[in-house]
N, C-alpha and C positions, 0 to 999 in steps of 0.2 A: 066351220066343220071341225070337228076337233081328230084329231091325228090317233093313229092306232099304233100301239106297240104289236108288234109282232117278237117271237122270239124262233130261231132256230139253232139245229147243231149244226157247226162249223163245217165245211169241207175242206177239203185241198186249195180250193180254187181262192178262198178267202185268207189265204196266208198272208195278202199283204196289208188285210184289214187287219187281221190281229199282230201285224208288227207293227202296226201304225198304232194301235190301241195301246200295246205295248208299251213304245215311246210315249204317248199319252202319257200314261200313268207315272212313267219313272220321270217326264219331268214335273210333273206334280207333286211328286213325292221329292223331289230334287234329289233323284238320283240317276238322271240321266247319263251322268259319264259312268254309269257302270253297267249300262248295256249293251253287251255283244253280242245278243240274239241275230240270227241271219235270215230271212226267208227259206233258205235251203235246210238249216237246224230244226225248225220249226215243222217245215215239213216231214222230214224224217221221224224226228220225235213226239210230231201230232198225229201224222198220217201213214208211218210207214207201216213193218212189218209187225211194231211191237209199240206202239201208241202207249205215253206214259200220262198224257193227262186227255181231258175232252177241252170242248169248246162251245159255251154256249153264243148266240149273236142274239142282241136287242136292235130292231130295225122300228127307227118310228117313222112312220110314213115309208116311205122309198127309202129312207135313210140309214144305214150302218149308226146307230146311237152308243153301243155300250156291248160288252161280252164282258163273259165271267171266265174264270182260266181253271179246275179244279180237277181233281184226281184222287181214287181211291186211298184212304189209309187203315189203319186196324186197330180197334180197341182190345187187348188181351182183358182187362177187365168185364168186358162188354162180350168179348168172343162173339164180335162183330164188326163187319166193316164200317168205315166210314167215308164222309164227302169231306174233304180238303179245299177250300175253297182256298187256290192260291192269288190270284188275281180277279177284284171287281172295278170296273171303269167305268164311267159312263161319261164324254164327251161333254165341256164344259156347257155348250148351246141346249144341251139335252135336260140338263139337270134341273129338277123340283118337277119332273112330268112322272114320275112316278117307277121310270126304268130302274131305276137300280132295288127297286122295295121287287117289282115282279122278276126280274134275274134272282133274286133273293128267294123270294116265295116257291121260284123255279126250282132251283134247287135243295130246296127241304120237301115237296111234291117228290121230287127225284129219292131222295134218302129214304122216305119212307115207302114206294114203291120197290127199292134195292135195298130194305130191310135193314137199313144202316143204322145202326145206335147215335150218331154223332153227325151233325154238320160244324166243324170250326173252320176259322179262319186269324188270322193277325190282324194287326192295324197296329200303324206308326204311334208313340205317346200321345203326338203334338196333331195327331189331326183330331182334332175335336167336333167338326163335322161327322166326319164317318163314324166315329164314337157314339156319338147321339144318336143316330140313324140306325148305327146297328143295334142299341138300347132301345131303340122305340120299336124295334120288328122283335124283341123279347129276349135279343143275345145276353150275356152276362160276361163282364171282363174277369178272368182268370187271374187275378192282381199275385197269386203265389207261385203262378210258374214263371220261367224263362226261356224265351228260345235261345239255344246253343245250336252254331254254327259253324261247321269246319270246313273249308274251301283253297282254291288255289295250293300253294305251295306246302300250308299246312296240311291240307289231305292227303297231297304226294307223302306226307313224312310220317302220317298219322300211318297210313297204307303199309309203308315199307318196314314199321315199328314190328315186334314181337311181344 
């Protein structure tokens, strides 16, 4: 019998799914020492008074398989919003079933339901998997922008700049 994807949005209760999905992804990405995400963090800024991204959950079968991590942003060009797709995962056991194309699918359904101009998201140079996979669901890489990043110490200093 073949297994069913199910997809829902995240609750409270599932924070420790998505900090474990979390760690997931950043050692996959081999960036594991540079997450301090807490349960407690996650809740507040998933679920609290002022929620800054969603959550979506891919369950195949009975099982927690895969979430997307994403949150509105804003095209001035467009004079529209957009979907942010900051985090996609899908658990190593899970992968080639088709979860990460319907998380995907999920949220371009979502975008265009919420009148959004834009779904983007990032990906690493060197993963060349995910590269493919988001070229074959129709994405295009953006080869002349750059992400720029300000964080830590430097944003303190960017901050107190004039």
């Amino acid at each position: 019998m073949m297994e069913q994807i199910t997809l829902r949005l995240a609750t409270e209760q599932d924070v420790p799914t998505i900090l474990a999905f979390i760690n997931g992804l950043a050692e996959y990405e081999k960036l594991a020492d540079q997450v301090v995400a807490t349960e407690q963090q996650l809740r507040t800024t998933l679920f609290g008074d002022k929620p800054y991204a969603e959550v979506v959950l891919a369950e195949y079968g009975q099982h927690a398989a895969g979430f997307a991590l994403f949150f509105h942003n804003y095209s001035t060009f467009l004079a529209k919003p957009g979907i942010y797709l900051e985090d996609l995962f899908v658990l190593p056991e899970y992968r080639g079933k088709g979860i990460g194309k319907v998380l995907l699918s999920y949220l371009a359904k979502l975008a265009v339901q919420r009148d959004c101009g834009r779904l983007e998201w990032s990906v690493l140079d060197w993963n060349q998997p995910a590269i493919d996979f988001y070229q074959a669901q129709g994405a295009t890489m953006l080869h002349d922008w750059r992400i720029n990043r300000v964080t830590g110490d430097a944003l303190k200093v960017l901050a107190k700049s004039n």
